[in-house]
Biotite code that builds the C-alpha atoms (Angstrom):
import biotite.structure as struc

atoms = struc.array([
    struc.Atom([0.000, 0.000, 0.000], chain_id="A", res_id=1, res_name="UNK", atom_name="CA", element="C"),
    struc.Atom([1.449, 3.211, -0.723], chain_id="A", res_id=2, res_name="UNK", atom_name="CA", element="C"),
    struc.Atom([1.180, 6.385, 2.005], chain_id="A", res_id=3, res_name="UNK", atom_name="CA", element="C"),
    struc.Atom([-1.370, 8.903, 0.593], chain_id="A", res_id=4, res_name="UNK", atom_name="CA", element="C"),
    struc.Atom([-0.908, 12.233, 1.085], chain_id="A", res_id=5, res_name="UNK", atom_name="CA", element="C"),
    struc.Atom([-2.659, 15.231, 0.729], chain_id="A", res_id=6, res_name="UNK", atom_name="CA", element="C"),
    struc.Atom([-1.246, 17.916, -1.375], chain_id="A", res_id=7, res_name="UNK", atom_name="CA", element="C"),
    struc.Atom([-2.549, 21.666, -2.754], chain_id="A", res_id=8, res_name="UNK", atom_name="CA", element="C"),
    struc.Atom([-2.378, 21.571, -6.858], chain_id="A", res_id=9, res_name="UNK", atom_name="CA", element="C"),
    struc.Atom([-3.527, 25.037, -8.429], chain_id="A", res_id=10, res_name="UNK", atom_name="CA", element="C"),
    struc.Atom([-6.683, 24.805, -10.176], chain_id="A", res_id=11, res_name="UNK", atom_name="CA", element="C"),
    struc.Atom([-5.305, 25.734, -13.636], chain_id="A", res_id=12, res_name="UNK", atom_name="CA", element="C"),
    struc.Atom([-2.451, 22.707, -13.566], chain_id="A", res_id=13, res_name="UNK", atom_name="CA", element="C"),
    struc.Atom([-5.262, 20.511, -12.691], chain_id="A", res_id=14, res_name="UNK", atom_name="CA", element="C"),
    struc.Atom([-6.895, 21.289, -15.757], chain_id="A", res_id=15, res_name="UNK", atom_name="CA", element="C"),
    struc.Atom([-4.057, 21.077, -17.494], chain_id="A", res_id=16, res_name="UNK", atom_name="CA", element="C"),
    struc.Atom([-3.559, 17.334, -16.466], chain_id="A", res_id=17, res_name="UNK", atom_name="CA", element="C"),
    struc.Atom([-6.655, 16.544, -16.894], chain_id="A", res_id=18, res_name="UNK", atom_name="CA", element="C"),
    struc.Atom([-6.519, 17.784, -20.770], chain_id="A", res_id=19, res_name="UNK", atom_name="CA", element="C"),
    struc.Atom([-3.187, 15.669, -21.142], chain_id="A", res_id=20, res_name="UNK", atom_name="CA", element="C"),
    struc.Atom([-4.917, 13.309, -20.237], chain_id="A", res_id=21, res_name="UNK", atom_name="CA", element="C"),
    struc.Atom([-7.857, 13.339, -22.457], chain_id="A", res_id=22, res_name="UNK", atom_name="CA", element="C"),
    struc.Atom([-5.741, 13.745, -25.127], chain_id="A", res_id=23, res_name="UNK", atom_name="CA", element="C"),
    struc.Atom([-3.463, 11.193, -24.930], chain_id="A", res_id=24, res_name="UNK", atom_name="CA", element="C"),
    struc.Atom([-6.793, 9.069, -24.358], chain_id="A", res_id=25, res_name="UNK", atom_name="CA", element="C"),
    struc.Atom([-4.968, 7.234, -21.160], chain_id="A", res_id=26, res_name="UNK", atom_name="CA", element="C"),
    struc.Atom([-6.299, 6.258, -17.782], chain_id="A", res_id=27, res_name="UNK", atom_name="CA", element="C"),
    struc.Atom([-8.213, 9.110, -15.925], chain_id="A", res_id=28, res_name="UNK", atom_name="CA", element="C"),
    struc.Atom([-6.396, 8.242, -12.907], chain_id="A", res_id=29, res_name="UNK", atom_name="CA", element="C"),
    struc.Atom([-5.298, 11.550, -11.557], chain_id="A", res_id=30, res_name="UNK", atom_name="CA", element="C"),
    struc.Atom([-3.254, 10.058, -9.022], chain_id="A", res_id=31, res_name="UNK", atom_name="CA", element="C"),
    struc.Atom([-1.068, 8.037, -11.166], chain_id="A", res_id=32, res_name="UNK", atom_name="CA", element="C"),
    struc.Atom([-0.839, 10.775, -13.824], chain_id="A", res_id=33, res_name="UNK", atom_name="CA", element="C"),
    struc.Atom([0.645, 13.688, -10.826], chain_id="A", res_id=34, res_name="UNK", atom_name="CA", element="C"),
    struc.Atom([3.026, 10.602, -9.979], chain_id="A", res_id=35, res_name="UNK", atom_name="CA", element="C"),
    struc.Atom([4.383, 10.040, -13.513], chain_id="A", res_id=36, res_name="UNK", atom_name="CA", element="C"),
    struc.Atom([4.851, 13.878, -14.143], chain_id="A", res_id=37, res_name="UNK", atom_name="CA", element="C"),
    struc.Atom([6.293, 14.385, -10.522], chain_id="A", res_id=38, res_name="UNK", atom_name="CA", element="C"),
    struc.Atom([9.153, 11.423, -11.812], chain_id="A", res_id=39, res_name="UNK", atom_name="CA", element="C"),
    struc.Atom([9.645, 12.940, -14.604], chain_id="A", res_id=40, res_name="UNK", atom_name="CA", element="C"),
    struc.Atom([10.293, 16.061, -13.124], chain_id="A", res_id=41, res_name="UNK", atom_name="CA", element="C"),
    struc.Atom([12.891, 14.047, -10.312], chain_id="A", res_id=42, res_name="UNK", atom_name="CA", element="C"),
    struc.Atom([14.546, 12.431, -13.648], chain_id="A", res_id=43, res_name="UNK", atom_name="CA", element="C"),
    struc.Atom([15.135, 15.588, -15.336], chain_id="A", res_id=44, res_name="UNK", atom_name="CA", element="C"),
    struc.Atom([16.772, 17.011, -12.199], chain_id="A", res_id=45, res_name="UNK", atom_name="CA", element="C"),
    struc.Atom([19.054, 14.326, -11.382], chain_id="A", res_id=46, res_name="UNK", atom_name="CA", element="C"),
    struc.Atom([20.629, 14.619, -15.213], chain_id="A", res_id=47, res_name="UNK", atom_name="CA", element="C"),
    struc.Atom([22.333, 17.934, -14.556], chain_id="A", res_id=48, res_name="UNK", atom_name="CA", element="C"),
    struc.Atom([24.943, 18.314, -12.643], chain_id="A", res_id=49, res_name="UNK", atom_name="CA", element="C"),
    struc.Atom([24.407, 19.758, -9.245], chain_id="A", res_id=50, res_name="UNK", atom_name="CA", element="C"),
    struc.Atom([24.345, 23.324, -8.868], chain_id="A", res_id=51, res_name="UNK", atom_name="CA", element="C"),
    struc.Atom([23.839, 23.618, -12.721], chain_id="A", res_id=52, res_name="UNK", atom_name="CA", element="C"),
    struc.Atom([21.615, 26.213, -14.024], chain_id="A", res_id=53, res_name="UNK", atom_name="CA", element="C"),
    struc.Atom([18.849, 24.436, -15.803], chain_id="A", res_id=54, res_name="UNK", atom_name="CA", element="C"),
    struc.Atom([18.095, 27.559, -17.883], chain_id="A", res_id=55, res_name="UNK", atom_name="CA", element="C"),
    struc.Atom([21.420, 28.186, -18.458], chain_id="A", res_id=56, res_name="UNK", atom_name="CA", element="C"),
    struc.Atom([20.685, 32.040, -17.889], chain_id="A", res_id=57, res_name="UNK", atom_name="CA", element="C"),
    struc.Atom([23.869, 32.282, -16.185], chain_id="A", res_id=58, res_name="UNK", atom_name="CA", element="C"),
    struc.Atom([27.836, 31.846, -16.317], chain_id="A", res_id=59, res_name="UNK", atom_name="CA", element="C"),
    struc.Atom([31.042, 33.153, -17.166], chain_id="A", res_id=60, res_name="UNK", atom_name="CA", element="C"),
    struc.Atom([31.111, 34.409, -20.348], chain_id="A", res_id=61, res_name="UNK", atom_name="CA", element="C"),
    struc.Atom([35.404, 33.686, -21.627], chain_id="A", res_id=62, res_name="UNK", atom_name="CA", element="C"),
    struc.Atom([35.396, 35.986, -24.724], chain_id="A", res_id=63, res_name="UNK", atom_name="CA", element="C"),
    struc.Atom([33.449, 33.895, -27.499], chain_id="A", res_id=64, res_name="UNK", atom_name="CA", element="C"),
    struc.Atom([32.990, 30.530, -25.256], chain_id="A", res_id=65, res_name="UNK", atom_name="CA", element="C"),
    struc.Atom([29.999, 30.257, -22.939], chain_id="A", res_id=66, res_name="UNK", atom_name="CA", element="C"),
    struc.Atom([30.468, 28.626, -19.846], chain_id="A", res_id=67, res_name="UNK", atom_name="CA", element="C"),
    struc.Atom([27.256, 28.156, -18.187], chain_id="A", res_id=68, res_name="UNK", atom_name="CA", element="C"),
    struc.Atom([26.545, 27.521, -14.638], chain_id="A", res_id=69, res_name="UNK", atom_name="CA", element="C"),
    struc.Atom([27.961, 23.715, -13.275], chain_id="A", res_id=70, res_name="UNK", atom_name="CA", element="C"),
    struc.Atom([31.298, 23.876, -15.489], chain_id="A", res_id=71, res_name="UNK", atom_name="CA", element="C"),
    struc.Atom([34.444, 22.281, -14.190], chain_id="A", res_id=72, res_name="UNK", atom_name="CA", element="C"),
    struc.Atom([37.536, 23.846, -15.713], chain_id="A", res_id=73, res_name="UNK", atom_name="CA", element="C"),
    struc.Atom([40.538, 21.318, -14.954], chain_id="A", res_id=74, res_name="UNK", atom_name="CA", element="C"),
    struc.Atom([44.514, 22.504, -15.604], chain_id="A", res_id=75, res_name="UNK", atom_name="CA", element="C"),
    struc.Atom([47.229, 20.035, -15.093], chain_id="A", res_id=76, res_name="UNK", atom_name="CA", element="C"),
    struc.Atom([50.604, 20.857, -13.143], chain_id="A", res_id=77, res_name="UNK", atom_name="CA", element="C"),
    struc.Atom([53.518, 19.147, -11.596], chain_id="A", res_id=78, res_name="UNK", atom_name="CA", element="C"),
    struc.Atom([52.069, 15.471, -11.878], chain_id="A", res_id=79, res_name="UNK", atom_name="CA", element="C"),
    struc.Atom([48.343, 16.755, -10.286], chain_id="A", res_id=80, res_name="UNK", atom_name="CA", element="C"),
    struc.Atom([45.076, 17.968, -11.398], chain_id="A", res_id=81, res_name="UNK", atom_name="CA", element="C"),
    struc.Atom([43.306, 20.914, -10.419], chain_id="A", res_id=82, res_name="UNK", atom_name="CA", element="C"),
    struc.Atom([39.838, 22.155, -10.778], chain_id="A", res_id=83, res_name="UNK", atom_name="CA", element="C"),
    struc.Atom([37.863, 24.816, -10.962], chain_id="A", res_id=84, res_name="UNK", atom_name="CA", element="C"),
    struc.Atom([33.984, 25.546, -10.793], chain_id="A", res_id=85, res_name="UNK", atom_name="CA", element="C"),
    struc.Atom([31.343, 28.258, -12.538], chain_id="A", res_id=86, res_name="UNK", atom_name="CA", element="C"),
    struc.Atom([29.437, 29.496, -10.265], chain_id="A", res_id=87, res_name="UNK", atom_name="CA", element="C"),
    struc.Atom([26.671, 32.325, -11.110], chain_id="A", res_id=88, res_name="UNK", atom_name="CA", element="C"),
    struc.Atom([28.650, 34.065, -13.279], chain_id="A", res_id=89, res_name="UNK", atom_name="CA", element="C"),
    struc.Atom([31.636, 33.596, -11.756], chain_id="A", res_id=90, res_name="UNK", atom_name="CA", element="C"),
    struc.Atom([34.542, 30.857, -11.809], chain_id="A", res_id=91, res_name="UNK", atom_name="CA", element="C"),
    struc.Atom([35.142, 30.242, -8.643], chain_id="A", res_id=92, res_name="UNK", atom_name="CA", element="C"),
    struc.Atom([38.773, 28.156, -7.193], chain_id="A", res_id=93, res_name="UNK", atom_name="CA", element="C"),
    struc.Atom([39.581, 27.595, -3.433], chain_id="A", res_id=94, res_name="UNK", atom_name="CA", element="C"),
    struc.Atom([37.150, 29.693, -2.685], chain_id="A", res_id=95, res_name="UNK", atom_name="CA", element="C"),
    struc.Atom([38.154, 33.147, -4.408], chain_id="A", res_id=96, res_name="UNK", atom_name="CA", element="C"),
    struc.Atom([37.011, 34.166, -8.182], chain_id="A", res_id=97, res_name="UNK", atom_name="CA", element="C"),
    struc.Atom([39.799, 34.137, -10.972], chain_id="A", res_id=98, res_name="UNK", atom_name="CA", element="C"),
    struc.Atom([39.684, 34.157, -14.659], chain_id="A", res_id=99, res_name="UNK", atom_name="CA", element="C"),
    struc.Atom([40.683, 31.310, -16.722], chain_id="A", res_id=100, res_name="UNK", atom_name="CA", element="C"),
    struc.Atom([44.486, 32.936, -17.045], chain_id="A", res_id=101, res_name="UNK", atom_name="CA", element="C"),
    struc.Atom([44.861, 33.037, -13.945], chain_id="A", res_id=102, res_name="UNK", atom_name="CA", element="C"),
    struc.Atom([43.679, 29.621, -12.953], chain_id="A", res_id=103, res_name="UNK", atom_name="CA", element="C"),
    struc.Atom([46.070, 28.208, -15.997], chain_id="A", res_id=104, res_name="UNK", atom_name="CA", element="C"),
    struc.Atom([48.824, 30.271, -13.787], chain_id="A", res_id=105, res_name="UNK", atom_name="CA", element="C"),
    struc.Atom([47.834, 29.014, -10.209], chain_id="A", res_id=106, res_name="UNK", atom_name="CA", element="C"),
    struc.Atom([50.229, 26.288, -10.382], chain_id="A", res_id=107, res_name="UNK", atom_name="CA", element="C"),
    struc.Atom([52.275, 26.748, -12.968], chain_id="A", res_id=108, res_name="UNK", atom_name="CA", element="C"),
    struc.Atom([55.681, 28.808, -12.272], chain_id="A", res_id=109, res_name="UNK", atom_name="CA", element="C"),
    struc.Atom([56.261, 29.666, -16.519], chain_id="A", res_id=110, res_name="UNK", atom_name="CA", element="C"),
    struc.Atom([53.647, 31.571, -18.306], chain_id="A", res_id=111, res_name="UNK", atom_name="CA", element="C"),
    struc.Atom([50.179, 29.266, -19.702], chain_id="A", res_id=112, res_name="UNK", atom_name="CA", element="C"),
    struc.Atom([47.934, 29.726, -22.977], chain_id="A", res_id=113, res_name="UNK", atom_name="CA", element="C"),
    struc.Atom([44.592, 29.223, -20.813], chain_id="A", res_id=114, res_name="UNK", atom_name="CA", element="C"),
    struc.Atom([42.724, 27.527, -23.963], chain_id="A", res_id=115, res_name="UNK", atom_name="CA", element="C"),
    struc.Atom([45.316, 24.770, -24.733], chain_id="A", res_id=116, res_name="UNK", atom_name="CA", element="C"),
    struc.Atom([46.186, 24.500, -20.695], chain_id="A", res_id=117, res_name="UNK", atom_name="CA", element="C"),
    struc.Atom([42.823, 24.355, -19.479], chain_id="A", res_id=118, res_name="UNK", atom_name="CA", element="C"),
    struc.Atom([40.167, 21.614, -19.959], chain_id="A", res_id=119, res_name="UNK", atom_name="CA", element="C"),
    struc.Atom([35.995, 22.188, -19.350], chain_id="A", res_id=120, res_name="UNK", atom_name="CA", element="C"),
    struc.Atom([33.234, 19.461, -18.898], chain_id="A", res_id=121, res_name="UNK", atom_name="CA", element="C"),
    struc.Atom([30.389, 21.549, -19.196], chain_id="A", res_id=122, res_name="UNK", atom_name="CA", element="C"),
    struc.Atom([27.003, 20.354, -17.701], chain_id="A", res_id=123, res_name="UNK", atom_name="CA", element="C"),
    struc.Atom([25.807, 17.733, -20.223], chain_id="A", res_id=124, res_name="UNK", atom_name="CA", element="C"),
    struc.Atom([29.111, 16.557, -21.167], chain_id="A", res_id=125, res_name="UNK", atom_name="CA", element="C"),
    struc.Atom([30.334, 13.041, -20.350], chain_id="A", res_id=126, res_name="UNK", atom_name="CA", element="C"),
    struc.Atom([34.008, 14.029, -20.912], chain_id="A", res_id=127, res_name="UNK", atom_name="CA", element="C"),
    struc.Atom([36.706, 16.868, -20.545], chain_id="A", res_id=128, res_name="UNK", atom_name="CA", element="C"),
    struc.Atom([37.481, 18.923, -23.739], chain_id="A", res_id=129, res_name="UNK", atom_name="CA", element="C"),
    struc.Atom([40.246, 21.640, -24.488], chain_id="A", res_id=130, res_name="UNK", atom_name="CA", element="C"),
    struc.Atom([38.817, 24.681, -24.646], chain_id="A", res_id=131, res_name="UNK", atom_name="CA", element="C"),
    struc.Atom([40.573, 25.783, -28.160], chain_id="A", res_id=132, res_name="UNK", atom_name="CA", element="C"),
    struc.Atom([38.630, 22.642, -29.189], chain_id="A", res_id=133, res_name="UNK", atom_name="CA", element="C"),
    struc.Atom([35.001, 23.990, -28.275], chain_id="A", res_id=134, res_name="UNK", atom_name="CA", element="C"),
    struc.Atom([36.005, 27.442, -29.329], chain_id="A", res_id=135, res_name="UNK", atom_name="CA", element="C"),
    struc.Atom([36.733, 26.175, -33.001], chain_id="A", res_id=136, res_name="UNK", atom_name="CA", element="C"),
    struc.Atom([33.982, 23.668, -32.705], chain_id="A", res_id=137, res_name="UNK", atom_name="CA", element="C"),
    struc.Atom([31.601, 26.977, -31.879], chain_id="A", res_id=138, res_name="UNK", atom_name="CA", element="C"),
    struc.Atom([32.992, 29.247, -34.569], chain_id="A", res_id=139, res_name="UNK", atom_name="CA", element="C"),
    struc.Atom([32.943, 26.772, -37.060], chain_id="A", res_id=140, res_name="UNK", atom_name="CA", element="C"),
    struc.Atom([29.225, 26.056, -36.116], chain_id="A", res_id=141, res_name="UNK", atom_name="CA", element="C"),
    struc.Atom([28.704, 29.886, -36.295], chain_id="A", res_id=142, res_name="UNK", atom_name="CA", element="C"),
    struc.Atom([30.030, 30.161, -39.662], chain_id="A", res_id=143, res_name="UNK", atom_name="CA", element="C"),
    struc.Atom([27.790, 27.042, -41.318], chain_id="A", res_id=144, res_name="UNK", atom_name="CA", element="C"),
    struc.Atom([25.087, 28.898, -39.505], chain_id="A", res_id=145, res_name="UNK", atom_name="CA", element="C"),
    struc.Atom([25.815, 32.446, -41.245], chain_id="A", res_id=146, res_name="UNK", atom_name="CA", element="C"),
    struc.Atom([26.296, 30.903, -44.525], chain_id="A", res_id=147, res_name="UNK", atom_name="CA", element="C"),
    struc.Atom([22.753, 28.799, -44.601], chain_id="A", res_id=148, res_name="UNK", atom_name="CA", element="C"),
    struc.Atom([20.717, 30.471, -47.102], chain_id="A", res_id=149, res_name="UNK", atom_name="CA", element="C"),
    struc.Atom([17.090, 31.634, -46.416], chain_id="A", res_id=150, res_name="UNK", atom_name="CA", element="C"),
    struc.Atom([14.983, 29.260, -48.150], chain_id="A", res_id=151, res_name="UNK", atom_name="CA", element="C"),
    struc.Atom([12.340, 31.791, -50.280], chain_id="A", res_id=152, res_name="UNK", atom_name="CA", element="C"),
    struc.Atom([9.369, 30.985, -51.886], chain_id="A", res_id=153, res_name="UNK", atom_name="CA", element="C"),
    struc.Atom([9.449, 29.997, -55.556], chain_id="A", res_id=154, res_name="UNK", atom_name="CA", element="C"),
    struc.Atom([7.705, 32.881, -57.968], chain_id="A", res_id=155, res_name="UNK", atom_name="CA", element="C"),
    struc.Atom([4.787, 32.357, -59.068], chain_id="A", res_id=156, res_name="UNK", atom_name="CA", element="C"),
    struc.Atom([5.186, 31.300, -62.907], chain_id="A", res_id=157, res_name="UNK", atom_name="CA", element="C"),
    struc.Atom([2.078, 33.168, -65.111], chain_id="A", res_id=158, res_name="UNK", atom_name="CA", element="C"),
    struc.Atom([-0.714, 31.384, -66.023], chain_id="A", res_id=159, res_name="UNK", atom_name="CA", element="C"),
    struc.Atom([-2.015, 31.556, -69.802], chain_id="A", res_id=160, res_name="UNK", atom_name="CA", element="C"),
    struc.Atom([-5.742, 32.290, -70.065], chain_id="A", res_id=161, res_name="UNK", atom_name="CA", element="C"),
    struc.Atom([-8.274, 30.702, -72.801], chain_id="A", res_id=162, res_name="UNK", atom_name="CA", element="C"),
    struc.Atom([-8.590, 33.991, -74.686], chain_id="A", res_id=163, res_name="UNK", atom_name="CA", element="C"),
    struc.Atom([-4.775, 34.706, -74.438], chain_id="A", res_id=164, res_name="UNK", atom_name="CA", element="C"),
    struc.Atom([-3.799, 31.232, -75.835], chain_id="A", res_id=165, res_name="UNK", atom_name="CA", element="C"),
    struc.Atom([-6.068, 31.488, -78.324], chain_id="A", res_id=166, res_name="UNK", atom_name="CA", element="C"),
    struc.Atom([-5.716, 35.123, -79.602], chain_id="A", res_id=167, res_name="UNK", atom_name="CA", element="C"),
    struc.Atom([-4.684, 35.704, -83.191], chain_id="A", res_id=168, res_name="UNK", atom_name="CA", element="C"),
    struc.Atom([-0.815, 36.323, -83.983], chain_id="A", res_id=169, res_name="UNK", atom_name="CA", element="C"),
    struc.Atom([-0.017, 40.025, -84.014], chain_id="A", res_id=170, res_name="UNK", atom_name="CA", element="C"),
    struc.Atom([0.339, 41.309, -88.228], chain_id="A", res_id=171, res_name="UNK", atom_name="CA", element="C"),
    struc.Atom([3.664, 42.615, -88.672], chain_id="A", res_id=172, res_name="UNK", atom_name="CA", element="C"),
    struc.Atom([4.092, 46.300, -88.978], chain_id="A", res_id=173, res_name="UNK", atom_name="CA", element="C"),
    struc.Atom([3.954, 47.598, -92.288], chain_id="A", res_id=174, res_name="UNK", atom_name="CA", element="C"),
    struc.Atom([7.490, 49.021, -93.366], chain_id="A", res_id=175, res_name="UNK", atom_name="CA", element="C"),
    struc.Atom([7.104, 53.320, -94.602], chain_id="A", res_id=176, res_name="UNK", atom_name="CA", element="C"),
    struc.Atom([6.945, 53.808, -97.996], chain_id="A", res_id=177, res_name="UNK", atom_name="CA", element="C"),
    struc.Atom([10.187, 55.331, -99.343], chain_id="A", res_id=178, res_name="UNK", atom_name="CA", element="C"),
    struc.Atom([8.852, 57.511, -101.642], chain_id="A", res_id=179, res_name="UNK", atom_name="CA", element="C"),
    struc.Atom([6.353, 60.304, -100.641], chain_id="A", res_id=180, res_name="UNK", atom_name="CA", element="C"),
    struc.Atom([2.698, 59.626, -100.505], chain_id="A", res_id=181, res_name="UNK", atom_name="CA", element="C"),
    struc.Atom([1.025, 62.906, -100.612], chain_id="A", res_id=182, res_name="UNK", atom_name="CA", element="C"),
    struc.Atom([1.321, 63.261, -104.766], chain_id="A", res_id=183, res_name="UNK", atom_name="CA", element="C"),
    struc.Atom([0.124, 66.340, -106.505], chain_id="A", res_id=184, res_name="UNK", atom_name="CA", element="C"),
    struc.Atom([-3.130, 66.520, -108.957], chain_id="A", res_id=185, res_name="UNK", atom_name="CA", element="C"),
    struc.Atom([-2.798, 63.503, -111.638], chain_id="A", res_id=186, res_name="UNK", atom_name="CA", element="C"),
    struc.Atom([-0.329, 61.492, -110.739], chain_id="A", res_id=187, res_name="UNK", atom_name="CA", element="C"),
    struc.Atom([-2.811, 58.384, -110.955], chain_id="A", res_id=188, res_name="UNK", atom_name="CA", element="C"),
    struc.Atom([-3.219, 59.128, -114.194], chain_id="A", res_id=189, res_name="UNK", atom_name="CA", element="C"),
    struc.Atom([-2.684, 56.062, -117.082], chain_id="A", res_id=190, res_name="UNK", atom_name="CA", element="C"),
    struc.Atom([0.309, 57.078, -118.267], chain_id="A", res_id=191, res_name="UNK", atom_name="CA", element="C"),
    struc.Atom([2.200, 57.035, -115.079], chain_id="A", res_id=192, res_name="UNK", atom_name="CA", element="C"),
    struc.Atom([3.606, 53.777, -114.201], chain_id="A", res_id=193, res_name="UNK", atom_name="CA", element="C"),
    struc.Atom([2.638, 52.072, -111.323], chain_id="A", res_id=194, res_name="UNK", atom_name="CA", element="C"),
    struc.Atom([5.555, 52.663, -108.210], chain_id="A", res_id=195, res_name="UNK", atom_name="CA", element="C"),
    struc.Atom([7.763, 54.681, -110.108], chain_id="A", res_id=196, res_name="UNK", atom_name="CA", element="C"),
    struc.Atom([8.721, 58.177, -108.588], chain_id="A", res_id=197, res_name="UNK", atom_name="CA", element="C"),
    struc.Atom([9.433, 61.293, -110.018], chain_id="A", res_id=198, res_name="UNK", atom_name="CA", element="C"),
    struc.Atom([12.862, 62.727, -108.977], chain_id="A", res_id=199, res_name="UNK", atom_name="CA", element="C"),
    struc.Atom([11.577, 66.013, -107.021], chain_id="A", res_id=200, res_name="UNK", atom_name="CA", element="C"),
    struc.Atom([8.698, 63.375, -105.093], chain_id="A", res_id=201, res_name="UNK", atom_name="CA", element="C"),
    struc.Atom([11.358, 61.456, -103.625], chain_id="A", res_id=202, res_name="UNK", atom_name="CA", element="C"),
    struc.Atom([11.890, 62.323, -99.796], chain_id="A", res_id=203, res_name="UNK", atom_name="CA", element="C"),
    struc.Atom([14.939, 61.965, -98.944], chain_id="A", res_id=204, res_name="UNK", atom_name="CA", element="C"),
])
């Protein structure tokens, strides 16, 4: 037998669950279905890593790298590892914020490149990577991003009508005359051939 207990459950989220569960045509058993979700809810939570921001709202922001909340940045010196954590928006290492320089320097008596010294698991990640690696890895996703076209709709191609498709071809336009048209009193007469021009009609 399981121990019932009484909770408070706003009246909106009831109707909420109770529309899930209409739609998804399941068992109106209201009791199971606030058990399932609450799981769910514990499952999700256990995934991140503790302290991590689930939002991801905050971090520490190292110049084109986002780290958000839950990182662990980890340096190597002398034969040891060391660690460091983001927390808020800070990175936070024996208790006192530093940047990622001077973490790489902590231990390290010779001057450090943070992003080939320093290694981040961020929360999510089931292994430690360099953090030149993720920085390429997120410009080079920036740039295939930038250079995806915007798909656009295809024009619309014209549609021929009846009437237009069946409309008559255009005559072809008559060419001028080269001689002049206007002809003075009798020049139909017999004797005048037919198309021939008199020098002074011409128009030139």
């Amino acid at each position: 037998m399981f121990t019932t207990l009484s909770v408070q459950l706003s009246p909106t989220s009831l109707l909420r669950l109770v529309e899930q569960q209409r739609l998804e045509g399941g068992a109106h058993d209201l009791s199971e279905a606030i058990n399932t979700a609450l799981e769910f809810w514990l499952d999700a939570k256990a995934a991140l890593s503790p302290g991590a921001d689930p939002a991801k709202l905050r971090g520490y922001q190292w110049k084109s790298l986002f780290l958000p909340e839950g990182t662990i940045l980890r340096s190597w010196s002398y034969g040891e590892h060391n660690y460091a954590r983001v927390e808020g928006d800070k990175i936070m290492h024996q208790g006192r914020s530093v940047s990622p320089n001077e973490f790489a320097r902590f231990f390290a008596r010779t001057a450090r490149n943070a992003w080939f010294d320093l290694s981040v698991r961020r929360p999510g990640d089931k292994r430690y990577t360099m953090a030149d690696v993720l920085r390429r890895e997120q410009a080079k996703q920036e740039r295939t991003t930038a250079n995806t076209p915007i798909p656009t709709a295809p024009a619309a191609m014209p549609v021929a009508t009846p009437a237009a498709a069946e409309a008559p071809p255009a005559p072809a336009p008559t060419p001028a005359p080269r001689c002049k048209t206007d002809f003075d009193p009798g020049w139909d007469l017999p004797e005048r051939r037919k198309f021939r021009c008199r020098l002074e009609d011409v128009a030139y």
